[in-house]
C-alpha positions in Angstrom: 84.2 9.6 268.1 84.9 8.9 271.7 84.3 5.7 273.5 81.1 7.7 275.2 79.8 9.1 272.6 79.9 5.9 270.6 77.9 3.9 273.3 75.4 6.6 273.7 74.6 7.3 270.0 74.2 3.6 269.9 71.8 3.5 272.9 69.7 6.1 271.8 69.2 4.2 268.6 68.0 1.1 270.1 65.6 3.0 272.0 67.2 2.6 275.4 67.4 4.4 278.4 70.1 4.8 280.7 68.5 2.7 283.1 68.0 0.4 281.1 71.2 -0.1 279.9 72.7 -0.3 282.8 69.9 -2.3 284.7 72.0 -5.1 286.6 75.4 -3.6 285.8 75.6 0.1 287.0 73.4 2.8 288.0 72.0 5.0 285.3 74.0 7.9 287.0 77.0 6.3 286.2 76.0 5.1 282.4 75.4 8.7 282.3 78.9 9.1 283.1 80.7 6.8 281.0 78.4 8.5 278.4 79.8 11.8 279.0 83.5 11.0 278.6 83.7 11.3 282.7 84.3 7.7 283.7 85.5 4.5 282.0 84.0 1.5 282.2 85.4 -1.6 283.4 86.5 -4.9 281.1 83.0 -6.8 282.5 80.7 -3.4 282.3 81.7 -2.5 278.7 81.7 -6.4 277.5 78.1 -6.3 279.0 77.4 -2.7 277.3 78.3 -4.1 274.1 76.1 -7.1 274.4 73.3 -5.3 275.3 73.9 -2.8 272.3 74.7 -6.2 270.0 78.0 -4.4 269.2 81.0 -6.1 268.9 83.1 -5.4 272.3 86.1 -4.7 269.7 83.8 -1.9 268.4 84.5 -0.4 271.9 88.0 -1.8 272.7 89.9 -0.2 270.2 88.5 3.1 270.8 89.7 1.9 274.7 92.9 1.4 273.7 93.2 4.5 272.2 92.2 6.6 275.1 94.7 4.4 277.0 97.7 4.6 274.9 96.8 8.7 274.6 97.1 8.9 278.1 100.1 6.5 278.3 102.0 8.6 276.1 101.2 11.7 277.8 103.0 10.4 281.1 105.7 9.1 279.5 106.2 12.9 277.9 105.8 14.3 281.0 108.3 12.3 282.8 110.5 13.6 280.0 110.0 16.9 280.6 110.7 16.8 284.1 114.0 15.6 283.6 114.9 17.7 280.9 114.5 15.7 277.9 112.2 18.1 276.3 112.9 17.2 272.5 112.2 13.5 273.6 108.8 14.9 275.3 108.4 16.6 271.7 108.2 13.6 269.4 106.2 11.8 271.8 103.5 14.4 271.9 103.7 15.5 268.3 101.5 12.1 266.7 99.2 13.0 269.6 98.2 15.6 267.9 96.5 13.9 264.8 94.5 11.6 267.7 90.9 12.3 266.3 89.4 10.6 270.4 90.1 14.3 272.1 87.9 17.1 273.2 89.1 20.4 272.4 90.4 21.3 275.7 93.0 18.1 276.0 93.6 19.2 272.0 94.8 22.7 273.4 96.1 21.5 276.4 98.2 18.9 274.2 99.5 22.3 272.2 100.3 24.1 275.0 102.5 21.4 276.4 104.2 21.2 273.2 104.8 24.6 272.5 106.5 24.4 276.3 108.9 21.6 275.0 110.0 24.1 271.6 110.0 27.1 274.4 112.8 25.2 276.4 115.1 24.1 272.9 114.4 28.0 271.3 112.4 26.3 268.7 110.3 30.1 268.9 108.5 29.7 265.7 107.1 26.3 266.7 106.1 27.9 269.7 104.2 30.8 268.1 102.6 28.7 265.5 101.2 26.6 268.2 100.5 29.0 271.0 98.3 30.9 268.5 96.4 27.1 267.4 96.0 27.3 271.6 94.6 30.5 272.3 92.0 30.0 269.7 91.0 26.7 270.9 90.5 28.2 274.2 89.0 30.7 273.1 86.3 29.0 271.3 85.5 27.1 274.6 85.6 29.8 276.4 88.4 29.1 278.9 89.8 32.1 280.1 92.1 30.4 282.5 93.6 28.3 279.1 93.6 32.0 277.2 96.0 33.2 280.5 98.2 30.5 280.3 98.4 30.6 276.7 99.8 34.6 276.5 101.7 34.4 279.3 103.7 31.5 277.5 103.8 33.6 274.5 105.1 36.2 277.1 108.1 33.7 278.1 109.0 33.0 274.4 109.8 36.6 274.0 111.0 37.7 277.1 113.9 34.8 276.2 114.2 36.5 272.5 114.7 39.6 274.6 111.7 41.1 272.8 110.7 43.1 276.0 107.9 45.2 274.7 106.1 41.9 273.2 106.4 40.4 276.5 104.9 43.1 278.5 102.3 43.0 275.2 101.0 39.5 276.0 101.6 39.9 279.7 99.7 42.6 280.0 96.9 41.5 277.9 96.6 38.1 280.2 96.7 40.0 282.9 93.4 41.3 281.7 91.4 38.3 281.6 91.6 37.7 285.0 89.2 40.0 285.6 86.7 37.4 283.7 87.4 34.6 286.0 84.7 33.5 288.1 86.9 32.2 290.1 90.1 34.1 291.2 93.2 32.9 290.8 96.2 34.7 293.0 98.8 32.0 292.3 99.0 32.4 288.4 97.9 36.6 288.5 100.8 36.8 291.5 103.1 34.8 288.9 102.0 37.6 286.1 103.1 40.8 287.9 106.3 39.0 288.9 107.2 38.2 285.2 105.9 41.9 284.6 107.9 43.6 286.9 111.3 41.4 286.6 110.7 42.4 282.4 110.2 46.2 283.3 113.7 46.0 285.2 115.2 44.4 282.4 114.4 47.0 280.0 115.8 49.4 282.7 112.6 51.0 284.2 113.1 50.3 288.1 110.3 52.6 288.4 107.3 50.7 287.2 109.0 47.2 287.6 109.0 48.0 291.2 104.7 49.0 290.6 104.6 45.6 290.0 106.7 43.6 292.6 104.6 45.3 295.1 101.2 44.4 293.9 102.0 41.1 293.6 103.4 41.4 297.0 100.5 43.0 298.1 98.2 40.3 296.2 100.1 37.3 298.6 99.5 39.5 301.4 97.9 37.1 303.7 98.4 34.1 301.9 100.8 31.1 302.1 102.5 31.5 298.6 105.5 31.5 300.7 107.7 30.7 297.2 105.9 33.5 295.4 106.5 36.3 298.4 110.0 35.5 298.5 110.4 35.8 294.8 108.5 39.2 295.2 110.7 40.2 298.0 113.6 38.9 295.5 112.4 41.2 292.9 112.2 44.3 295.1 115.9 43.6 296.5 117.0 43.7 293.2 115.3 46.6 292.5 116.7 49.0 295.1 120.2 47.4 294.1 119.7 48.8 290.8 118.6 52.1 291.9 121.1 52.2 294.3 119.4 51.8 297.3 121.6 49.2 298.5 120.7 49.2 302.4 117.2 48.4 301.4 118.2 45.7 298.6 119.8 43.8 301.4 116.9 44.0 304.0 114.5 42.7 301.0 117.5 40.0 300.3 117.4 38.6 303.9 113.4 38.8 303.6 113.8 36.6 300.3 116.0 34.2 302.2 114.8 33.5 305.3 111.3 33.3 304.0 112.7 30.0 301.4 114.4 28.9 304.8 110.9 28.7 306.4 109.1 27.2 303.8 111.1 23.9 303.4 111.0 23.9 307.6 107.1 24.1 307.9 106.7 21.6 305.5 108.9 19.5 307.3 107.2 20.1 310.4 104.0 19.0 309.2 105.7 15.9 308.0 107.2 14.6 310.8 103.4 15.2 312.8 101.6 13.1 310.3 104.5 10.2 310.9 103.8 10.9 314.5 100.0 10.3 313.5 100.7 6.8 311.6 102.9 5.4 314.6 100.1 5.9 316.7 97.6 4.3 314.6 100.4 1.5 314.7 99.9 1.8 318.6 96.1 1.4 317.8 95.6 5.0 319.8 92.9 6.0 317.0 91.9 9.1 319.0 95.4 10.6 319.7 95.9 9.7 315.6 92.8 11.1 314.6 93.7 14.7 316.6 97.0 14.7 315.2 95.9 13.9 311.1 93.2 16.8 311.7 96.2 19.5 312.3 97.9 18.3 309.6 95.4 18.7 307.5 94.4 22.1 308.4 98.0 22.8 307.9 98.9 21.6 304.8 96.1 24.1 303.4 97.0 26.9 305.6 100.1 26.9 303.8 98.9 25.8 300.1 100.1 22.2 300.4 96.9 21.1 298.3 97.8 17.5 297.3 99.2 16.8 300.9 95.8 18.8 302.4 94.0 15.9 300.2 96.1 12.7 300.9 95.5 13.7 304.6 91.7 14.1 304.5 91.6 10.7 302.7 93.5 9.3 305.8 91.1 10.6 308.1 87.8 9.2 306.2 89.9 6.3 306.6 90.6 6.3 310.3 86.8 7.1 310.2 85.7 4.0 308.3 87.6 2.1 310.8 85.9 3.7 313.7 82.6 2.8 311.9 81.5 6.8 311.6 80.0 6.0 307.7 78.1 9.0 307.6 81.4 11.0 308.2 83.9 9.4 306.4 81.7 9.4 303.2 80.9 13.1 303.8 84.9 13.9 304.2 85.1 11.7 300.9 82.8 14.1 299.1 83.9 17.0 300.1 87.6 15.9 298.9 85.9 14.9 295.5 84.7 17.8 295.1 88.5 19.8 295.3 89.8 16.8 292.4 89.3 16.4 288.9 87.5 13.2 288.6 90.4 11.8 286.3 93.5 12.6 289.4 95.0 9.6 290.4 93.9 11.3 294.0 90.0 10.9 293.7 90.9 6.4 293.0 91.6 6.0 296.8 88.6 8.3 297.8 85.9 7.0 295.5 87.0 3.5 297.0 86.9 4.2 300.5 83.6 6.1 300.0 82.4 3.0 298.5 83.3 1.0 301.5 81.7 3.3 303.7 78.2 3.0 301.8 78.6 -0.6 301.6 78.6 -0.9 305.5 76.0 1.6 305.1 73.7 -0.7 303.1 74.0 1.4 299.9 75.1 -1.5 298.0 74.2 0.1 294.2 76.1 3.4 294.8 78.9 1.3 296.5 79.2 -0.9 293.6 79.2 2.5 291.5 82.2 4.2 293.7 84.7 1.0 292.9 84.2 0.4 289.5 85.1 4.7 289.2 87.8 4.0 291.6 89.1 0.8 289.1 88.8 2.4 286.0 90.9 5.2 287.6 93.6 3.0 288.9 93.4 0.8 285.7 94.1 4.1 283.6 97.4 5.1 285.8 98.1 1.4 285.9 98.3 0.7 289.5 97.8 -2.6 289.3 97.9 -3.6 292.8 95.2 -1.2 293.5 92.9 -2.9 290.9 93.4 -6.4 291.9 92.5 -4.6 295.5 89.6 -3.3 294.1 88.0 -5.7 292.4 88.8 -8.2 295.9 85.8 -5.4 297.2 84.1 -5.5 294.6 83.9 -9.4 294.5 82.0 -9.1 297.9 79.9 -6.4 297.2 78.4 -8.4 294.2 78.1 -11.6 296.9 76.3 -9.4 299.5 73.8 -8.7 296.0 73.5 -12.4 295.5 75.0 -11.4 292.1 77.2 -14.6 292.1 77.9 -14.6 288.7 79.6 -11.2 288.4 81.1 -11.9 292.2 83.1 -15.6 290.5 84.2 -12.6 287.3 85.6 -10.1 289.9 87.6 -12.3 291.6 89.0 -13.9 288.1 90.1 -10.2 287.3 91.7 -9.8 290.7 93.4 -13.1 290.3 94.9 -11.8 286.9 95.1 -8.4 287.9 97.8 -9.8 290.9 99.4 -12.0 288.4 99.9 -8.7 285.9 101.3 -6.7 289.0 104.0 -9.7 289.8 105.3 -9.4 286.2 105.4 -6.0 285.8 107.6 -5.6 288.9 109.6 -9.0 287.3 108.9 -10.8 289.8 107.3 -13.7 287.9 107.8 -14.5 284.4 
């Protein structure tokens, strides 16, 4: 049972609600919350939880500790796998998969990312075994999206065997489901076609490989999957070159290269603006810094730079909580929010500044509400810094409350919270 559950199921049979469990702590939106798996608690609101549920706060901390040494785990694999070590990623990830604390979307999710590991060291059978244990998980949630993902790394694994008619099997049938999304998806169907029609030229059918390379061209018509069009474009050059066509492989060549050439400059571009932007927030020219931020923004997502879209926005609600615009730096907040999963690392910066913003507002409760999310997020990537920050606001949230008690606790935490930072950069002993 998971840490929310646990609490809940104990609520209910004390014959509390979640107001009144979180009467003096949190809001019962956010008890709602940690009951739903969506939000951890913090050390002071689950030590107070388990008082007021006469538990034991151990009963809660070592189904904590769990959650925190899952997701610890899971990092450390991933870092793995992005340098290469992918049968290092694989025995971290395997013991994860007998961790009773997980829904059954981070259970399939878990598979898939191991089945990636054995797809990258030829372990194939591994891969199947799992891959099948993934698509039915999915399935039984209903995630098509999951289901996609899950065939078209089935795809991969057989493409590599060179078992090109099973790829195009399991491509094909992904390809599919993507008529039951609700919402579309022309980043992973664009990658689809691409795999379909680079398998069709292996198995020597220019013909109907060259079908697909230009629906997927078609589909990033318009877009800015600059990467994906010159892989298209890639595709089609190789195409012609293997039907002899060789004038027009080389036109679709040059396409493919100067289009790569481009990408990498516009991002740069965009780059060197928003360092523009911060010296002249340096210069105290908010205005001229503001303007500036805005066209980033709007550029980054013109050309599918989501993260950097994001980081930007959260500068400007920033720049606006400066200015003392409350009402539009928490909207901007929101409407970032609602783009991120509520576990990113990306929502710990917004949920704090929205906080701030509601705090000068006079919306002390939903403040107080917005950094203890914004902690628990930064506790769980272990940005330490950021929580002793955190709980420095939180300290004078709880003295504008007259909560004194809890305002002397949260600046404890940041005082230990700065000493953990020091010694995990080794600075102190």
């Amino acid at each position: 049972m998971r840490l929310g559950d646990r609490i809940k199921e104990l609520r209910i049979a004390k014959g509390l609600t979640q107001g009144d469990l979180g009467k003096g702590i949190v809001t019962p939106s956010m008890i709602s919350q940690i009951e739903s798996n969506k939000a951890n608690p913090s050390y002071n609101v689950l030590k107070e939880i388990a008082r007021r549920l006469d538990t034991q706060l151990e009963h809660f901390l070592a189904d904590v500790e769990i959650q925190m040494e899952h997701q610890s785990i899971l990092k450390v694999a991933r870092a793995y796998m992005s340098s290469g070590s992918y049968t290092q990623a694989a025995k971290l990830l395997i013991p994860l998969l007998d961790t009773p604390h997980v829904t059954i979307e981070q259970a399939a999710a878990l598979r898939l990312k191991l089945s990636e590991c054995y797809l990258q060291v030829d372990q194939y059978e591994k891969v199947e075994d799992l891959c099948d244990q993934t698509l039915e998980l999915y399935r039984r949630h209903g995630n098509t999206l999951g289901m996609i993902q899950t065939l078209h790394q089935l795809g991969q694994m057989e493409y590599r065997r060179r078992k090109y008619h099973i790829a195009i099997y399991h491509w094909r049938k992904a390809y599919e489901l993507f008529e039951q999304l609700k919402v579309p998806d022309p980043f992973t169907q664009s990658t689809l076609l691409l795999d379909l029609g680079n398998v069709f030229l292996q198995y020597g059918e220019p013909p109907e490989s060259l079908k697909y390379y230009e629906q997927a061209q078609q589909l990033l018509t318009n877009t800015a999957h600059f990467d994906q069009i010159a892989e298209s474009y890639l595709g089609l050059a190789k195409n012609f070159l293997k039907i002899g066509e060789c004038e027009k492989a080389q036109e679709y060549a040059e396409y493919s290269t100067s289009i790569s050439k481009a990408f990498k400059l516009i991002k740069g571009s965009i780059d060197v603006k928003k360092q523009l932007a911060a010296f002249k927030l340096h210069e105290e020219k908010h205005d001229d810094a503001l303007f500036l931020l805005t066209n980033c923004a709007k550029d980054y997502e013109r050309y599918s730079f989501q993260n950097e879209a994001l980081a930007t926005q959260g500068e400007i609600a920033r720049l606006h909580l400066q200015k003392q615009k409350f009402e539009e730096c928490i909207k901007l907040c929101e409407d970032c929010l609602a783009k991120l999963s509520r576990d990113a690392l990306e929502a710990a910066p917004l949920l704090r500044t929205k906080g701030i913003a509601l705090a000068a507002n006079g919306q002390l409760e939903e403040s107080v509400e917005m950094i203890l999310q914004s902690i628990a997020l930064y506790e769980k990537f272990e940005d330490w810094s950021e929580v002793a920050d955190s709980y420095s606001i939180l300290a004078d949230l709880h003295q504008k409350q007259e909560n004194y008690t809890q305002a002397i606790q949260s600046l404890q935490l940041m005082k230990q919270y700065i000493e953990h930072n020091l010694k995990s950069r080794g600075i102190i002993l």
